[in-house]
N, C-alpha and C positions, 0 to 999 in steps of 0.2 A: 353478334360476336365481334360487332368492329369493336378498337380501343381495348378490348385484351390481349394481352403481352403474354406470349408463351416464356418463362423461365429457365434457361437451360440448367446445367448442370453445376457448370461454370460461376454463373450469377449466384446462384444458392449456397455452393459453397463461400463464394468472395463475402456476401450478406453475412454468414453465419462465421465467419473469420473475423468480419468487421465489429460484430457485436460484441465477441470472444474479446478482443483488444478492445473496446472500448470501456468492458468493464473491469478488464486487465489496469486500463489507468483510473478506473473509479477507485479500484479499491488500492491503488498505489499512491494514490495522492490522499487518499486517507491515512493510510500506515505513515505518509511520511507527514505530517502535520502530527500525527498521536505517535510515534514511537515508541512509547509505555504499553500501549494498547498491543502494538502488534507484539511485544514481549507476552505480553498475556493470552492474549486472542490465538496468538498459531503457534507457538514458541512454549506456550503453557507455563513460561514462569513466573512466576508470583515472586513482585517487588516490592520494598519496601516505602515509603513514601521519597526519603532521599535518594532512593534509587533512582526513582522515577524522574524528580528534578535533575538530578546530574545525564540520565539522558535526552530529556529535553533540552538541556541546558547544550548537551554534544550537537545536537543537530540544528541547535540555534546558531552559536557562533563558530569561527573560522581558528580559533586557536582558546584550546582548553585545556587544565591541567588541575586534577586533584591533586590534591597532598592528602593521603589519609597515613595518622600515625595509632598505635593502636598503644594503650595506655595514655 
């Protein structure tokens, strides 16, 4: 029994927290590289294809600005 480590309660939950956030930023740095996706994926709405680019296009650069005129 020497070299095994009894686990308190403590440990198990910090473990089980650590995991919870670790893949809290898995799938956060997914969402934010596809932002189309997380429109689709959690959000459920279905874009068009220029939809899509103009939100990509949002979270690419630091200053954007459509003009949409309609006719």
């Amino acid at each position: 029994m020497a070299g095994k480590t009894v686990k308190t309660d403590k440990d198990i939950e910090r473990e089980q927290s650590e995991r919870i956030m670790n893949g809290v930023a898995i799938w956060c740095s997914y969402y934010r590289a596809n932002p189309h996706r997380f429109c689709l994926e959690y959000l459920n709405i279905h874009l068009k294809l220029f939809q899509k680019i103009l939100i990509c296009m949002m979270f690419v650069s630091t200053h954007f600005m459509y003009v949409a005129s309609r006719g």
